[in-house]
N, C-alpha and C positions, 0 to 999 in steps of 0.2 A: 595794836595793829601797826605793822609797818609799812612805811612810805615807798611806793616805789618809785623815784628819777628817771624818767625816759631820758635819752641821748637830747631829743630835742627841749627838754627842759634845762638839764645843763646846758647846754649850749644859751640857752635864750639868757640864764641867769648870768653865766658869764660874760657876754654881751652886754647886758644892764652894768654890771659893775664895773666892766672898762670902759665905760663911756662916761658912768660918774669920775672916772681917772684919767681923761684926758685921750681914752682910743677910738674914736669914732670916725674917721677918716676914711672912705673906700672899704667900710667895710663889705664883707661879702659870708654870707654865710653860706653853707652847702645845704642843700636838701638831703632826702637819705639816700635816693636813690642816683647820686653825681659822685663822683670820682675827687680825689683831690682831699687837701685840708680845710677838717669843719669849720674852721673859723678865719678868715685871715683879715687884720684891721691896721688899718696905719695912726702911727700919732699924730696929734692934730696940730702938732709947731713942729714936728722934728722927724726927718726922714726913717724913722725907724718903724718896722713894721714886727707884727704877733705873729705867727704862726699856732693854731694851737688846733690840737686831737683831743675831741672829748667821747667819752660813753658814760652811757648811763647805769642803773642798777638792774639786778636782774630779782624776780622773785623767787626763784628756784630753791630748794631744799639745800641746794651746797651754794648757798650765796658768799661764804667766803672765797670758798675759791673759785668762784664764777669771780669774785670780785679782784681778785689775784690774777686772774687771765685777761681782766682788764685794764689794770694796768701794765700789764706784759707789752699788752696785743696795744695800746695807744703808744707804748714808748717806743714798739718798732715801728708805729707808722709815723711818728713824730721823725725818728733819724733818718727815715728815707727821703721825709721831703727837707730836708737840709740841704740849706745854699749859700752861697757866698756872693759878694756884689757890692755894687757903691751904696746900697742900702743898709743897716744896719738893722739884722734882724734878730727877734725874741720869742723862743718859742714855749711851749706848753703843750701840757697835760690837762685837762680837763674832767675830774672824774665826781660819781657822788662819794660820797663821805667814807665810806666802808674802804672804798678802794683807794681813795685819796692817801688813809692812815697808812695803808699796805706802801704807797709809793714813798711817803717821807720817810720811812722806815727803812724801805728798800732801794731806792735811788740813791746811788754814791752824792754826797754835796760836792767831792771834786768834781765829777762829770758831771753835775749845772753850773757847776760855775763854768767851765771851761767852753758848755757846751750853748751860754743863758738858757737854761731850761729852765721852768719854772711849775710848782703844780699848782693846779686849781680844784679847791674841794668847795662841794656844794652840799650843804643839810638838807635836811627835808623841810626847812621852812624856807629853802632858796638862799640862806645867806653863803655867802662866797667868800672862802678865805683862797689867800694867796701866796707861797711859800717858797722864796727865791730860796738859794744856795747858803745864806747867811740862817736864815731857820731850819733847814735843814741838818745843818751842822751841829744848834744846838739841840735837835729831836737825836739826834745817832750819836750821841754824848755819851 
């Protein structure tokens, strides 16, 4: 039987594991029904802050490419809320597993690097990996 990830379970797992890394600072999470990016955290010594869009898993018959339109549909809301500023910001993808694969696969590693994007993939036991521009490069090898 498979697991299915609500948006708010990713989100909470990702939360957990940036705070064991040092992001716990203001953070703010959205509710479902607010406006705005799901996640935003600042680091806790250094003026830079997360941005991150996450969704969760769907149970549907075409769950891959439900799981395909979710990462589509987090990387256009990620580029929208892009900004500049004396801050130094880091943003994210936040997706479950299924989708996460699709995005290291599919997401250029030049445009994270260029862009700090970063994605965040959660399993069904909740554990969170994290995949700058440097592992990406080595997945589209």
């Amino acid at each position: 039987m498979r697991i299915i990830l609500s948006e708010k379970c990713v989100r909470r797992q990702i939360i957990k594991y940036l705070e064991r890394k040092g992001w716990s600072r203001n953070l703010r999470e959205k509710e479902t029904s607010e406006c705005g990016v799901d996640i935003r955290v600042r680091h806790n010594e250094y003026p830079r802050y997360f941005l991150i869009e996450t969704k969760g898993a769907s149970n549907a018959k075409s769950a891959k490419s439900i799981a395909e339109t979710a990462f589509v549909y987090s990387l256009g809301q990620i580029i929208t809320r892009m900004k500049t500023g004396a801050s130094r910001y880091y943003y994210g993808i936040g997706l479950q597993e299924l989708s996460a694969r699709i995005a290291t696969r599919r997401l250029p590693w030049q445009a994270a690097k260029k862009l700090l994007l970063y994605v965040f993939s959660v399993d069904n036991s909740g554990k969170v990996k994290q995949y700058s521009w440097k592992e990406l490069k080595e997945i589209q090898r």
